[in-house]
C-alpha positions as CSV (number, residue, x, y, z in Angstrom):
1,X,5.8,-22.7,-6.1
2,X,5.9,-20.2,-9.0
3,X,8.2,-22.4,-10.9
4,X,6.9,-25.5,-10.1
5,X,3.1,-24.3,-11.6
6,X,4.7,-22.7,-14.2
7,X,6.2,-25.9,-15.2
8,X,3.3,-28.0,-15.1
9,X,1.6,-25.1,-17.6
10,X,-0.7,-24.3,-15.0
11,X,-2.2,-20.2,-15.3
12,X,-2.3,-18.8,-11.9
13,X,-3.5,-15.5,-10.6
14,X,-0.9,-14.7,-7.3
15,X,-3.2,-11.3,-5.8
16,X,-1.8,-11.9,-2.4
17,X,1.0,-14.2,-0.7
18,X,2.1,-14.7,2.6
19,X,5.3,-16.0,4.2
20,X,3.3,-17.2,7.0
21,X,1.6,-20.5,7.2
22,X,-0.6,-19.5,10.0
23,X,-2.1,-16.6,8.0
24,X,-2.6,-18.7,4.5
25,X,-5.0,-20.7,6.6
26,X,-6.5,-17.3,7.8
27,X,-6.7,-16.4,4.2
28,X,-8.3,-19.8,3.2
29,X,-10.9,-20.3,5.7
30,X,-12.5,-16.6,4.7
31,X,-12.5,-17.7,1.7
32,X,-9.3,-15.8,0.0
33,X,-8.4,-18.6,-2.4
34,X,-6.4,-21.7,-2.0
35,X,-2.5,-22.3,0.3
36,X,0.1,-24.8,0.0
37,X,1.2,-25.2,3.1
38,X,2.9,-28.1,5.6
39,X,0.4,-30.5,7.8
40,X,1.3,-29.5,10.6
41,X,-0.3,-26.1,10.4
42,X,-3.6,-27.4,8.3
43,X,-4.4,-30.0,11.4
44,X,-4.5,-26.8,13.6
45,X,-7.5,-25.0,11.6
46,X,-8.8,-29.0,10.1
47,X,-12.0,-27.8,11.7
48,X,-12.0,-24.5,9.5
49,X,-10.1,-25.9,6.2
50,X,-10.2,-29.0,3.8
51,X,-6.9,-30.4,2.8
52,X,-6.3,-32.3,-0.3
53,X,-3.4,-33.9,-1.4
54,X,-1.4,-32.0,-3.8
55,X,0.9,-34.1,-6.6
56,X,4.0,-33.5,-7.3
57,X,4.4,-33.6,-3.8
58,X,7.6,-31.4,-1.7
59,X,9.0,-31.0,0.9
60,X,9.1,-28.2,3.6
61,X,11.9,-27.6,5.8
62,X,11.8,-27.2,9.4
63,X,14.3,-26.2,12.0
64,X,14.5,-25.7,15.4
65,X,15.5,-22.1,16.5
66,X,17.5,-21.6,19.7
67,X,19.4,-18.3,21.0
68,X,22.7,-18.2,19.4
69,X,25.4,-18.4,21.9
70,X,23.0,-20.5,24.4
71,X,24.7,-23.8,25.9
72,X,22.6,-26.6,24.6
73,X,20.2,-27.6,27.0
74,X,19.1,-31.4,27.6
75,X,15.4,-30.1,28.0
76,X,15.4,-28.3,25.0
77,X,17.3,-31.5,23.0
78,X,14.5,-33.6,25.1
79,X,11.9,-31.3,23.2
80,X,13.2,-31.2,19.4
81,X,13.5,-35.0,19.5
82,X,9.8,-35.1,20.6
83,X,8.3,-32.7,17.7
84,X,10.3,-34.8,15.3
85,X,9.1,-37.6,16.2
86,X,5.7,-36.0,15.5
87,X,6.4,-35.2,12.8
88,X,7.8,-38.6,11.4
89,X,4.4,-40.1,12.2
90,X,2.4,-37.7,10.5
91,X,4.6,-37.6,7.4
92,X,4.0,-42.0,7.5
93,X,0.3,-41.5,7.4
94,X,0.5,-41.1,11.3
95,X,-2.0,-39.6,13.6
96,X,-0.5,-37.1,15.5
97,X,-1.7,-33.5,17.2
98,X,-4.7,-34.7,18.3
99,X,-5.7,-35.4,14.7
């Protein structure tokens, strides 16, 4: 993000940062500045944070986490393929989390 402001010759002040998504929101909605974060997260606190869109755009990555050494499990493969699906709406515009 640092680069990416830096290149657009944008002056930024950075007092605190987070690794967290959850907590940026936090942050935001008690009025500690402003996040760039993924959708996801900002529809879950939509009722206590305004998004805007934010141009260049970029992407975030996701990944499903499981136990390494685990035997894949069809539930679990039943489960990614949902939340990506989700996810695929919502990055087409979709409505999706109860949004």
């Amino acid at each position: 993000m640092e680069a990416l402001l830096t290149d657009m010759d944008l002056l930024f002040d950075v007092v605190m940062e987070t690794q967290f998504a959850a907590i940026a929101c936090e942050l935001v909605s008690a009025g500690g500045g402003i996040a760039f974060i993924d959708q996801i997260t900002a529809r879950v606190f939509r009722d206590r944070i305004v998004t805007r869109k934010f141009d260049p755009s970029f992407d975030f990555d996701f990944g499903a986490l499981t136990k390494m050494g685990s035997p894949a499990s069809p539930v679990v493969d039943r489960f990614v393929s949902m939340v990506a699906a989700v996810v695929n709406k919502m990055a087409k515009g979709g409505r999706a989390l109860g949004a």
